[in-house]
C-alpha positions in Angstrom: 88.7 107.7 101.6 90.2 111.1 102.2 90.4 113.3 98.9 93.7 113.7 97.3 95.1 115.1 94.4 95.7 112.3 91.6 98.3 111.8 89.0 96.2 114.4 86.7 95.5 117.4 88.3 96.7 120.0 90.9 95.0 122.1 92.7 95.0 125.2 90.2 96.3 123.3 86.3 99.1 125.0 85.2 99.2 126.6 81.7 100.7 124.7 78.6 103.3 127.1 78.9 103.8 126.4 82.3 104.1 123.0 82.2 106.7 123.1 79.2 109.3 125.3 81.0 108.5 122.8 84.2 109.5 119.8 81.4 112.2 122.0 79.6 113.7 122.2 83.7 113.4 118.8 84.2 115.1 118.0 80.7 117.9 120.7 81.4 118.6 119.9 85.2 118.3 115.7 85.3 117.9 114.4 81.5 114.6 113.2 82.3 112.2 113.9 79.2 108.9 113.8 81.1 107.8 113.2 84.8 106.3 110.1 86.7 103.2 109.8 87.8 102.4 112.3 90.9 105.6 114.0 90.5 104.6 117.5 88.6 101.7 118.0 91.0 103.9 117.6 93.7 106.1 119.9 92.6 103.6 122.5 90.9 101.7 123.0 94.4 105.6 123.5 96.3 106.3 126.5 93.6 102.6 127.6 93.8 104.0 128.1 97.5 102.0 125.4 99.5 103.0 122.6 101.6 102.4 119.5 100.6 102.5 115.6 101.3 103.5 112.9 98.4 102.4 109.7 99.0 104.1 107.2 96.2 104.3 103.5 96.4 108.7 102.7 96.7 111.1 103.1 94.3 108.7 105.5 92.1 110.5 109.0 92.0 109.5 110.6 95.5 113.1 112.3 95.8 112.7 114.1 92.5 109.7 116.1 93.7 112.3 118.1 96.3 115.1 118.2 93.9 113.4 119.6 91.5 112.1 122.5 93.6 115.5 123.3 95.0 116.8 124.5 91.9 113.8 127.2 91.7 113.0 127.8 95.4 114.8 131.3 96.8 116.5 130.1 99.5 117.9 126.7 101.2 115.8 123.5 100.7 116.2 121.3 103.9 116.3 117.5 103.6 115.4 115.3 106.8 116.1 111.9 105.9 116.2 108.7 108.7 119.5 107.3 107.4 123.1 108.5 106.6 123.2 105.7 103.3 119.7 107.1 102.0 121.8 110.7 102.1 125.0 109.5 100.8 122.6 108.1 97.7 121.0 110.9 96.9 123.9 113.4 97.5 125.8 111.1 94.7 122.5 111.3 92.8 123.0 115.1 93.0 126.6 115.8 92.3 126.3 113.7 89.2 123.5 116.1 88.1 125.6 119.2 89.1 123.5 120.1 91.9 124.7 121.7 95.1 124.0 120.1 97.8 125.9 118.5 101.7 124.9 116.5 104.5 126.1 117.9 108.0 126.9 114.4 109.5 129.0 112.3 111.7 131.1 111.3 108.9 132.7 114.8 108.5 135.4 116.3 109.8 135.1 119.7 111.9 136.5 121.4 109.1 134.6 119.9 106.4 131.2 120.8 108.7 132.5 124.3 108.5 133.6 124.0 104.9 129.4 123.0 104.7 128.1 125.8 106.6 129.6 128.6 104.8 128.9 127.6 101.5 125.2 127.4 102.7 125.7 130.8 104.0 127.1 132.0 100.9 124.4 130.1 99.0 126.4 128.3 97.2 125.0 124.9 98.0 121.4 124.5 97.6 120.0 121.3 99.7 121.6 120.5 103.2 120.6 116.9 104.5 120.9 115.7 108.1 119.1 113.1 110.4 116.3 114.3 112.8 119.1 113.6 115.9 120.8 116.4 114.6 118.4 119.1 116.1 119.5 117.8 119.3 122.8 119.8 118.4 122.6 123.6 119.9 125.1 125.0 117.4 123.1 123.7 114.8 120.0 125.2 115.8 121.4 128.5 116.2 123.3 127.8 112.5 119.9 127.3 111.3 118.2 130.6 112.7 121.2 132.6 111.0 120.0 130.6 107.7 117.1 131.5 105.5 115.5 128.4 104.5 112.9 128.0 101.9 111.5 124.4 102.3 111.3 121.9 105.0 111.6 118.0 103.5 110.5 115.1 105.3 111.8 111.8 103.9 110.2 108.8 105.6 107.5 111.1 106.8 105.4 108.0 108.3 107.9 108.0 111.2 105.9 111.3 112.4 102.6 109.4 113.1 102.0 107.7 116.6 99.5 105.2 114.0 102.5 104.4 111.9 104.4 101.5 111.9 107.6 103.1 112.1 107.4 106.1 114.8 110.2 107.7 116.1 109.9 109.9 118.8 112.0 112.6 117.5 110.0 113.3 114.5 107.5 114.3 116.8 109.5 117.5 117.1 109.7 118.3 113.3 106.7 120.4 113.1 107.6 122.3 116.0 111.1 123.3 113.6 109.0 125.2 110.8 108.0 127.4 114.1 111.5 127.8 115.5 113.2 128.6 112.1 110.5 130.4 110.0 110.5 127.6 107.2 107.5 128.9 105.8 106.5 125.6 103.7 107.4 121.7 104.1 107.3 118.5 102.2 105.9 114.9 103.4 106.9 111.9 101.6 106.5 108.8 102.1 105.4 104.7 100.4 103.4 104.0 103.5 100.7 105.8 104.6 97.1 104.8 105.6 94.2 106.4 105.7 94.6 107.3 109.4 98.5 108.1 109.2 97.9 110.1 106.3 95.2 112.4 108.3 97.8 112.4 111.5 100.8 113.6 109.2 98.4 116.5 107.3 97.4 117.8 111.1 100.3 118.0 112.2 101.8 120.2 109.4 98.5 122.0 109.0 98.4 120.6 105.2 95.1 120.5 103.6 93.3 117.7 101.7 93.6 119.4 98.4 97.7 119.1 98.8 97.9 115.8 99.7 98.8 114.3 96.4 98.3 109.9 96.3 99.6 107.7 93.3 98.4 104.2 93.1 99.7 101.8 95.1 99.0 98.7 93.3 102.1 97.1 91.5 101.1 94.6 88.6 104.6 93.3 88.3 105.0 91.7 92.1 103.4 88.3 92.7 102.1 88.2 96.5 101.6 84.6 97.8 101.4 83.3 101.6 102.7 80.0 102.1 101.4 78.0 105.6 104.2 75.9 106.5 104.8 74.5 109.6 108.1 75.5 111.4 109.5 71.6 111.1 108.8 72.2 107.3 110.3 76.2 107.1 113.8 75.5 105.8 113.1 72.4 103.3 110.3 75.0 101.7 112.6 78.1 102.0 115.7 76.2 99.9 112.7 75.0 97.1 111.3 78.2 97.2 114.6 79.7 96.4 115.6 77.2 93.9 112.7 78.0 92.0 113.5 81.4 91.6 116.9 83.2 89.4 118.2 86.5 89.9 118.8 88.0 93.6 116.9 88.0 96.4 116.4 88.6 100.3 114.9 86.7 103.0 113.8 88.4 106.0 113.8 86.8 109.7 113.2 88.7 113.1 116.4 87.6 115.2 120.1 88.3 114.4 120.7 84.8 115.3 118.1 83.2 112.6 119.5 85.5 110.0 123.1 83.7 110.5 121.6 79.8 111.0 119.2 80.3 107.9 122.2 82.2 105.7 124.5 78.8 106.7 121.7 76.5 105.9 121.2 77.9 102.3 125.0 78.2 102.0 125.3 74.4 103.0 122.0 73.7 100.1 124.6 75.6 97.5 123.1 78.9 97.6 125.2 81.7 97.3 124.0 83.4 100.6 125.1 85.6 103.1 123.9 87.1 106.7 123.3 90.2 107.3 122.2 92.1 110.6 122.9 94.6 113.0 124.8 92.7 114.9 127.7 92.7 112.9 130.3 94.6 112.0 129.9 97.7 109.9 132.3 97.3 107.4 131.4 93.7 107.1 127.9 94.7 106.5 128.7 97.2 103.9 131.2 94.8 101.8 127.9 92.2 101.8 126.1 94.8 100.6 128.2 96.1 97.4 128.6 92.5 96.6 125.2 91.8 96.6 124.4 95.0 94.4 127.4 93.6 91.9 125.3 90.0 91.9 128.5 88.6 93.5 126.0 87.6 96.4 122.9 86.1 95.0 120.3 85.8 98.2 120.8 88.3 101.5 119.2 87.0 104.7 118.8 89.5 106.9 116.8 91.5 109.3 115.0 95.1 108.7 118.9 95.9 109.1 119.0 95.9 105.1 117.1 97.6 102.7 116.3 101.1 103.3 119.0 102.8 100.9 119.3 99.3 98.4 118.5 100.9 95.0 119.0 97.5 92.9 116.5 97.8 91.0 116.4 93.6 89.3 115.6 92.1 92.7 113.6 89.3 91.6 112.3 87.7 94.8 112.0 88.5 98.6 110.6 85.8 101.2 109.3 86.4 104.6 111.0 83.7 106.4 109.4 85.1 109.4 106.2 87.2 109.8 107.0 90.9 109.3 106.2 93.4 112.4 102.9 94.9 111.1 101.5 95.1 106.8 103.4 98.3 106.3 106.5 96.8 107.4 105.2 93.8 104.8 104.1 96.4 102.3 108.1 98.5 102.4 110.2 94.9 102.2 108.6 93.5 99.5 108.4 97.1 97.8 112.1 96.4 97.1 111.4 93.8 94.6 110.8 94.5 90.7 112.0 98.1 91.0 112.4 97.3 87.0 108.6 96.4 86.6 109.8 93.0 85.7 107.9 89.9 87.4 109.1 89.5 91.0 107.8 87.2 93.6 107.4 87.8 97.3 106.9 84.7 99.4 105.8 84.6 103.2 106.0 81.2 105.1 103.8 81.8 107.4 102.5 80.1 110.7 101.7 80.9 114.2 104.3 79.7 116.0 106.6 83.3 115.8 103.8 85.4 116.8 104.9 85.4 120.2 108.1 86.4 119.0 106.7 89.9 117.3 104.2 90.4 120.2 106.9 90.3 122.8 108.7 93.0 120.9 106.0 95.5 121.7 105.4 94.4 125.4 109.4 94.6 126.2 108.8 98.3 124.8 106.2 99.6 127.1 108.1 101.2 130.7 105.9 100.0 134.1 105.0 102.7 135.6 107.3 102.3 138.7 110.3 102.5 136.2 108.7 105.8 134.4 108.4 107.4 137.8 111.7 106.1 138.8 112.7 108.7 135.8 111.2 111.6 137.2 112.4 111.1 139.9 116.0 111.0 138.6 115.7 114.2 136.7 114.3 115.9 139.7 116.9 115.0 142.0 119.8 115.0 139.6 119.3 118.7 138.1 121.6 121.5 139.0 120.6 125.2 138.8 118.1 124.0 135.5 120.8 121.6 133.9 120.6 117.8 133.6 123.7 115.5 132.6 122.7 112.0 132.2 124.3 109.1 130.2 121.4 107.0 128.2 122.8 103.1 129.2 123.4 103.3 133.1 119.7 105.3 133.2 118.3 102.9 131.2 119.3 100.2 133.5 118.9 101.7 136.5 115.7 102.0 135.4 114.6 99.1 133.7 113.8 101.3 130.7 114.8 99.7 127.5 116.2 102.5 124.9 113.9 103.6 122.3 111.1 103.6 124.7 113.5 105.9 127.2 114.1 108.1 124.0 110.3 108.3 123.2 109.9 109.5 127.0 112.5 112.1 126.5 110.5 113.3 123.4 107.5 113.5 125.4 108.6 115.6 128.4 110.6 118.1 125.8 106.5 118.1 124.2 105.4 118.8 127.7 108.3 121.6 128.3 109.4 119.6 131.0 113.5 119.3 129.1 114.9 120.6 126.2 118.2 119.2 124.9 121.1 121.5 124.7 124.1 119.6 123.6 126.0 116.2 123.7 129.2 115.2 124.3 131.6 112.0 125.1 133.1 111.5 129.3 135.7 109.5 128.0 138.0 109.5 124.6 141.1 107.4 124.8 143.4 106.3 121.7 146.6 104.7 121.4 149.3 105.4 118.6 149.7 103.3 115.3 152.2 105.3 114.2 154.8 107.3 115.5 153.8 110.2 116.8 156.3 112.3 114.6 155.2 110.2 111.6 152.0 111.2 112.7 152.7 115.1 112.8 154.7 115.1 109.8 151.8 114.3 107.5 150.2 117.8 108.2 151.2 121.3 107.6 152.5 123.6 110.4 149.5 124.8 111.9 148.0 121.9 112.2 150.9 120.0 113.6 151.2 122.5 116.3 147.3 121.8 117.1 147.8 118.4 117.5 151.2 118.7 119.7 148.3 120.8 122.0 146.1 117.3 121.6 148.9 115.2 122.4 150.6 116.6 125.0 146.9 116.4 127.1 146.3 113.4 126.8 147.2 111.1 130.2 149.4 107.9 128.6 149.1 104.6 130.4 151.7 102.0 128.9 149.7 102.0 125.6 146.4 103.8 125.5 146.1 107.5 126.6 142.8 109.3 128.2 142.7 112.8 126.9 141.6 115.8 129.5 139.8 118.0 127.2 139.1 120.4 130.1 142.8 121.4 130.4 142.9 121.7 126.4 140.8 124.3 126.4 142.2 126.3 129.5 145.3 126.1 128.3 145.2 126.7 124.2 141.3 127.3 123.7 140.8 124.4 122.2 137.2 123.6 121.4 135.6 120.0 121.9 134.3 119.3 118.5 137.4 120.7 116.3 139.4 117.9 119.0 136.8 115.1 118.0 136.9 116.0 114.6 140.6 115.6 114.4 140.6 112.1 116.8 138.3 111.2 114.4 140.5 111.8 111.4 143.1 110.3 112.5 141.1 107.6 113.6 139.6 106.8 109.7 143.4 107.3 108.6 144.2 104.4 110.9 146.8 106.6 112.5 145.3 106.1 116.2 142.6 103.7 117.7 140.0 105.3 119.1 137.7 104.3 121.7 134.7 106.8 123.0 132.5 105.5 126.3 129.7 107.3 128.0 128.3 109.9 125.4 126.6 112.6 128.0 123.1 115.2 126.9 123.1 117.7 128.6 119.3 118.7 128.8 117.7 122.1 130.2 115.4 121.6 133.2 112.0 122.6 133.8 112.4 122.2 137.2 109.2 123.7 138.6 107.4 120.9 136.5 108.9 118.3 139.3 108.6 119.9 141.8 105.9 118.2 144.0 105.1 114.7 144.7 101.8 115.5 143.2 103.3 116.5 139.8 106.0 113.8 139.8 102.7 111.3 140.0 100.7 113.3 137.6 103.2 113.1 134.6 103.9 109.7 135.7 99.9 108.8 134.9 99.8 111.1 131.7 103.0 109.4 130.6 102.0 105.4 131.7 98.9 105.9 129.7 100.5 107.0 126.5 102.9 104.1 126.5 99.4 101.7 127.0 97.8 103.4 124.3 100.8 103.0 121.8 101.0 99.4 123.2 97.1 98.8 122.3 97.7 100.1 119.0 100.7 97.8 118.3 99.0 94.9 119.4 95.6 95.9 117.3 98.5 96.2 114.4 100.1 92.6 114.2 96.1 91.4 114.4 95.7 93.3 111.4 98.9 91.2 109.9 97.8 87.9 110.8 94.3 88.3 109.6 95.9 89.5 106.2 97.7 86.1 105.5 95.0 84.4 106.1 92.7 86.5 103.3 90.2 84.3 100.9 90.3 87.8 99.1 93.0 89.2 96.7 95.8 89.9 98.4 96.9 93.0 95.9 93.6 94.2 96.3 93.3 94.0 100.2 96.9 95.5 100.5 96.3 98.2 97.9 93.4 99.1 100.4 94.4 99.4 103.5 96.9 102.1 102.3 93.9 103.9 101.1 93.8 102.9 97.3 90.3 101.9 96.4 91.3 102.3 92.9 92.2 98.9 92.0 90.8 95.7 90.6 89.2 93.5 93.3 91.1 90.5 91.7 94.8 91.1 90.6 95.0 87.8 88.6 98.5 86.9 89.9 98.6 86.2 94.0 98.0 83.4 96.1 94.8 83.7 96.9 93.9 84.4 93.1 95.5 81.4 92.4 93.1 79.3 94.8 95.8 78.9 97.7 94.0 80.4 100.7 96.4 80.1 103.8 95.0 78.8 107.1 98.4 79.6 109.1 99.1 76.6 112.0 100.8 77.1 115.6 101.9 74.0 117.2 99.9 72.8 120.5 101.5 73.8 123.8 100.9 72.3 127.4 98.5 74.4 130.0 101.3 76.7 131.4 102.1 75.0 135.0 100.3 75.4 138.2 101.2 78.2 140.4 103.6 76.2 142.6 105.9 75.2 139.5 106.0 79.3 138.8 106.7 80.2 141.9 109.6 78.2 142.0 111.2 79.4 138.1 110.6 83.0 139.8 112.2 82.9 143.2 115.7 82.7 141.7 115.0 85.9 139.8 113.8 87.4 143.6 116.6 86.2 145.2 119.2 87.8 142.6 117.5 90.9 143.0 117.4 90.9 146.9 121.4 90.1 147.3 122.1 93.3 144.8 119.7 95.2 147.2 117.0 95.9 144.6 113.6 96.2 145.0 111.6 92.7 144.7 110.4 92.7 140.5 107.2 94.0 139.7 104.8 91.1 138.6 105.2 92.4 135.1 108.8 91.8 134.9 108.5 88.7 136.7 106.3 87.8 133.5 108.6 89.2 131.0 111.5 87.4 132.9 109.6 83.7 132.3 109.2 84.9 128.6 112.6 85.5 128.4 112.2 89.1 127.1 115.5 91.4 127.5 115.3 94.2 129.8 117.9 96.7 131.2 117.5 94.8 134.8 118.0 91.4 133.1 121.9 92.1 131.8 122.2 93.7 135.1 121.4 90.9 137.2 122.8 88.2 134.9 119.4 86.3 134.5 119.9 84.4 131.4 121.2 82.1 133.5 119.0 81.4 135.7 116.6 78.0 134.9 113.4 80.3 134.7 114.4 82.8 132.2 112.8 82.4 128.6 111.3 78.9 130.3 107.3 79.7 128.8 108.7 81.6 125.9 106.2 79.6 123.2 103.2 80.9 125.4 101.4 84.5 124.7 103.0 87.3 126.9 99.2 88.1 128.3 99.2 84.6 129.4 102.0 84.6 131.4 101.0 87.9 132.8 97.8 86.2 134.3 99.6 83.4 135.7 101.5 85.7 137.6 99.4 87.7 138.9 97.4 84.6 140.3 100.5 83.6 141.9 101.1 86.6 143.4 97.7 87.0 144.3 
């Protein structure tokens, strides 16, 4: 276990009179009368001037540690945080504390970014919070280089670590920003961290053991059981399960689709129940949500869509209708229950049988190398005296690249200096009028009339909707892009237009002696194919570790405690399944021998012919697999597959499998 600072000490213990004006502060800024565990040695090694990472279970007070040390730090404290409702939160948090602080986000006007900008200039505001994507952004990079900053903060920090179970490529980058803008000290924190994450995230920042500070992980208050239920069975045990229980809760599935079907079967039981997923509609998702935080929605079913940014603190149950993607994913749902350290209970049904389901996620995710050096290949003969437009969906198809893993490749060649994104922008705006167009005008003052006369008078009308040439704007009346988008996009919240954007554009700088030979082209291609079959290793190792974790004869709070490094805990918790006597022994339903070769051969040669008559290459044996396992790829909505008798046709057999088969019949 790697050493870490506990709940009692820091590295160097503060004075008495120290740690009174640190209590006196915490009284005077955010009424608090005395600090949760972890917090004060969190913040006593930021003002000792060290970096530092937090590791506390959910819900226990991570956000405080930052806060805090903005209102004593010198300079600008810089939040990165993975969603805009987590910074809207905390941002309302703040203002009702009397705290300066802004996000710079999508949801703002030019003007009010502007507004942002110089009061963080003028210090007047204290804590700026954006998402990760915004470094992509040259004007905020050089914004930031005019800007002293004192602290870096990391929120989600996990996402950093190629062993987590929540990378994102960009994060990679993060460390490489306390470089480019002198931020001379940074802040991890995160719930979910093991052992191996937690040593990834410390190298990458340089942190050392001694500032790593680790609360306990164990939560008396949630009740952790593993139901093995056959997928015939699910539904009946879900609507008892939920029955049993009062207050609110959320069920979690894996597709859109079961989220809705499950959500209509509760509703149908007379359970007050709703959907919720991606999928749908944003302002539909965000009524369901207020509703259920007024308990005028009593169970959510939903995907991983919901629950990052839920601060209801009296959720008393949450089910895993479906197995989660990996324990930590496990470990951050459930962590939403009993935020009140009341009794809450988290159910999984468990079986087998969707397995397939969360392996296929990780397979669909890893590029063949044809398609990776189908990339380079593209950005070697698409760049133009060093700069390189592309548009992420038609690559992604033309390339059979789905889109995170096409993002995670971008991340890597900027790591390799191969690119390095210089700004974004939308090929196509086009609106049409709810309003008048004097109504419209006459709503602003003069200035601002006159700039949007400049706007209208640009754009091309066709009957209804218009196509805006921003190029002549800015000849003509020096008119920048983003003030235009700001304004399109104010008078599209004000339901004065409708607005439709298509084809946002990064414009990337070019490393173009990198690609210059065959030779490197195939290099790269290697370096990068081997880092997606790494990752895809790892995944795979990951959702072993899942399965063999519902199927413990040990304590369950003890085992999960564990595995995110806290050995502090009682080897028997009293109040789980497995305490209890249940021991799961999870079932999967018995499935033919997949077919001779023959029988494949036939499912695949309407996928070959498809391909052939839109003159594309003949599919790799790989996507022939992923095409029987009905996986969705960029090629698939291209060549309209999903209707073809073959597609999905072995999806309740093992990806690896069906690879085998495959590859014997193209043998």
């Amino acid at each position: 276990m790697t050493p870490f600072i506990d709940s009692a000490a820091a590295e160097a213990s503060p004075t008495s009179s120290e740690t009174q004006i640190l209590h006196q502060q915490l009284q005077q800024q955010f009424g608090f009368t005395q600090f949760r565990e972890g917090q004060q040695a969190v913040i006593e090694t930021i003002l000792a001037g060290h970096s530092a990472l937090a590791i506390f279970p959910t819900g226990s007070g991570k956000s405080l540690c930052y806060q805090f040390c903005a209102q004593q730090l010198p300079k600008l404290t810089l939040v990165i945080s993975p969603l805009l409702a987590l910074m809207k939160d905390q941002l309302a948090f703040l203002a009702s504390k009397g705290i300066a602080a802004a996000s710079i986000d999508s949801s703002l006007t030019y003007d009010q970014t502007q507004q942002v900008m110089r009061d963080i200039r003028e210090q007047r505001t204290r804590i700026l919070m954006v998402s990760v994507e915004r470094f992509k952004n040259e004007r905020f990079r050089q914004f930031l280089k005019s800007v002293p900053i004192s602290l870096l903060v990391v929120d989600e920090a996990h996402c950093i670590s190629e062993w987590g179970h929540n990378f994102r490529p960009d994060y990679l980058k993060i460390p490489q920003y306390c470089q480019e803008f002198s931020i001379p000290q940074s802040l991890l924190l995160t719930a979910t961290a093991t052992e191996q994450v937690k040593l990834d995230m410390a190298k990458r920042f340089g942190l050392s053991a001694q500032h790593i500070v680790q609360t306990g992980f164990y939560r008396a208050n949630l009740d952790l059981a593993v139901v093995a239920v056959s997928q015939q069975q699910k539904l009946t045990q879900l609507t008892r399960t939920v029955k049993d229980y009062s207050g609110s809760g959320i069920v979690y599935v894996t597709l859109q689709q079961t989220a809705e079907d499950v959500a209509a079967h509760l509703i149908a039981e007379g359970i007050n129940a709703a959907a919720y997923h991606a999928g749908m509609d944003q302002i539909r998702r965000q009524q369901i949500q207020q509703q259920f935080m007024d308990n005028q929605i009593q169970v959510i079913v939903a995907t991983i869509a919901f629950g990052m940014g839920i601060d209801k603190s009296d959720i008393r149950f949450v089910i895993h209708f479906d197995l989660p993607k990996s324990i930590e994913n496990y470990s951050q749902e459930i962590g939403r229950a009993g935020r009140d350290g009341q009794l809450s209970h988290c159910v999984t049904l468990a079986n087998l049988d969707g397995l397939n389901t969360v392996e296929n996620f990780v397979y669909g995710d890893t590029p063949e190398p044809q398609s990776i050096g189908q990339l380079l290949e593209t950005i070697a003969s698409e760049t133009d005296n060093g700069r390189w437009e592309v548009q992420e969906y038609p690559l992604s198809s033309a390339c059979n690249i789905r889109s995170l893993p096409l993002k995670t490749l971008f991340v890597q060649l900027e790591l390799l200096g191969v690119i390095r994104p210089s700004y974004a922008y939308f090929a196509e705006f086009k609106y049409r009028f709810v309003e008048e167009q004097e109504a419209i005008l006459s709503r602003f003052n003069q200035q601002r009339q006159q700039f949007l006369r400049q706007v209208f008078a640009h754009t091309q009308f066709k009957k209804i909707w218009g196509q805006l040439d921003f190029d002549t704007l800015y000849q003509q009346h020096g008119c920048e892009r983003q003030r235009v988008v700001a304004a399109l996009d104010y008078l599209a919240e004000q339901n004065l237009i409708i607005l439709e954007t298509k084809k946002i554009t990064q414009v990337y700088d070019v490393q173009e002696q990198a690609l210059a030979t065959p030779q490197q082209l195939h290099h790269l291609t290697q370096q990068l194919g081997q880092y997606f079959s790494d990752n895809e290793h790892k995944e795979i190792v990951r959702i072993g570790k899942l399965v063999e974790f519902f199927e413990l004869d040990r304590c369950l709070s003890a085992n999960l405690a564990q595995y995110f490094d806290d050995h502090s805990v009682p080897k028997n918790c009293g109040h789980c399944s497995v305490c209890r006597g249940q021991i799961a022994i999870l079932s999967k339903q018995a499935v033919a021998p997949l077919p001779d070769s023959a029988t494949v051969t036939t499912l695949l040669e309407p996928l070959i012919s498809v391909a052939q008559a839109k003159s594309l290459p003949t599919p790799t044996i790989a996507t022939q697999a992923k095409f029987l396992a009905g996986m969705i790829m960029p090629m698939f909505s291209r060549l309209k597959v999903k209707q073809l008798e073959g597609f999905g046709r072995f999806s309740a057999y093992r990806y690896q499998d069906i690879l085998d088969t495959v590859k014997k019949v193209n043998s």
